[in-house]
Steps between C-alpha positions, in 0.01 A plus 500: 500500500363183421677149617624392184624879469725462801677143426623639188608821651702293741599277273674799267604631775699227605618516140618840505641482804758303388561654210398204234203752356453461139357751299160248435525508949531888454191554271304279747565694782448769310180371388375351870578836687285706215174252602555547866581878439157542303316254751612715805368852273146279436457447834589832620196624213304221603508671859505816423140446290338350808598768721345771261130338562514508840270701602495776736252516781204669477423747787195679402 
């Protein structure tokens, strides 16, 4: 999660928390949690890719 990803997920969150959420605050935290969702699942790929070339040792 980036910085700029973070302030306005505190930011809404502050929102929601006391209640004031409008449906435009809604779509954007819908919105902001999708990116963070998909960034986690790149970097999951991203790591799973690199540890698929490592290479086993060779013994013989």
């Amino acid at each position: 999660m980036s910085p700029a990803q973070l302030k306005e997920l505190q930011e809404l969150s502050h929102i929601f928390s006391q209640g004031k959420a409008s449906p435009k605050q809604i779509q954007q935290l819908s919105a902001l949690l999708a990116q963070i969702n998909c960034y986690g699942e790149e970097g999951k790929a991203v790591a799973n890719e690199q540890a698929n070339f490592i290479r086993a040792p060779n013994f013989g």
